[in-house]
N, C-alpha and C positions, 0 to 999 in steps of 0.2 A: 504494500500500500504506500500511496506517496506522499509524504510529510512536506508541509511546509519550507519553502526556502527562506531563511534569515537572511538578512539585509546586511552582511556583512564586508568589509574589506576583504576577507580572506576568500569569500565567496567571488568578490569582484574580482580578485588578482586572477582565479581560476577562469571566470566568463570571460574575460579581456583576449584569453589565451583563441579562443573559440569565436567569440565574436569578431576581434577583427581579422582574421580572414574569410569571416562566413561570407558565402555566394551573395546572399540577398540583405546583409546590413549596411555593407559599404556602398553598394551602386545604388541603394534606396537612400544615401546619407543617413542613417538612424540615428548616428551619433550628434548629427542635431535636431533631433526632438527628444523631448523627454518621455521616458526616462533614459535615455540613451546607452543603457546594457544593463544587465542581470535582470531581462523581461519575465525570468522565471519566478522571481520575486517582490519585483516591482510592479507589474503591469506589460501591458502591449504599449510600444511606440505609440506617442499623440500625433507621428502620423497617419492619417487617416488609413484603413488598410485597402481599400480598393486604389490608393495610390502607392503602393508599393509592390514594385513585381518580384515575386515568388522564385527564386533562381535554385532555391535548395535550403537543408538547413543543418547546421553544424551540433547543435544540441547533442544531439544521439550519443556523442565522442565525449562530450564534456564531462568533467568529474561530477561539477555540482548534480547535472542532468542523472549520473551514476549513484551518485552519494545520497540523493536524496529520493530515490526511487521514480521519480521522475516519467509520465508518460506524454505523448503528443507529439511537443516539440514545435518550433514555430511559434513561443510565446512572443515574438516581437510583435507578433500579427495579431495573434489572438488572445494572449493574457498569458496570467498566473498558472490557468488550466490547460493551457495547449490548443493543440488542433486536435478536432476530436477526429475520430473515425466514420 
């Protein structure tokens, strides 16, 4: 079951790793909206999602994504909760 991601540096230092190379954060600029990374704890980008194209998502690989049991992925899109199925 998937627990909560805490809002931490240590958490950040690990999504930085994964987020900037991810396919679809950089060419979307994510990193200017807020909250501009750890979407798995913070929210989905305030940019809107139907303006953001879909190139891939790097989540899957990430430890936090690992560590916290984590399903979906694509929280920059869609939230806390993922993309569902």
């Amino acid at each position: 079951m998937a627990s909560k991601v805490p809002d931490t540096s240590e958490n950040m230092e690990i999504c930085k790793k994964f987020c900037g190379p991810c396919p679809t954060f950089k060419p979307n600029q994510l990193n200017e909206h807020p909250p501009m990374a750890l979407f798995c704890s913070r929210g989905q980008s305030a940019k809107p999602a139907e303006e953001i194209t879909d190139n891939g998502c790097n989540c899957f690989g990430c430890g936090v994504f690992q560590n916290y049991k984590l399903g979906g992925g694509w929280f920059c899109i869609y939230g806390a909760e993922g993309k569902k199925a």
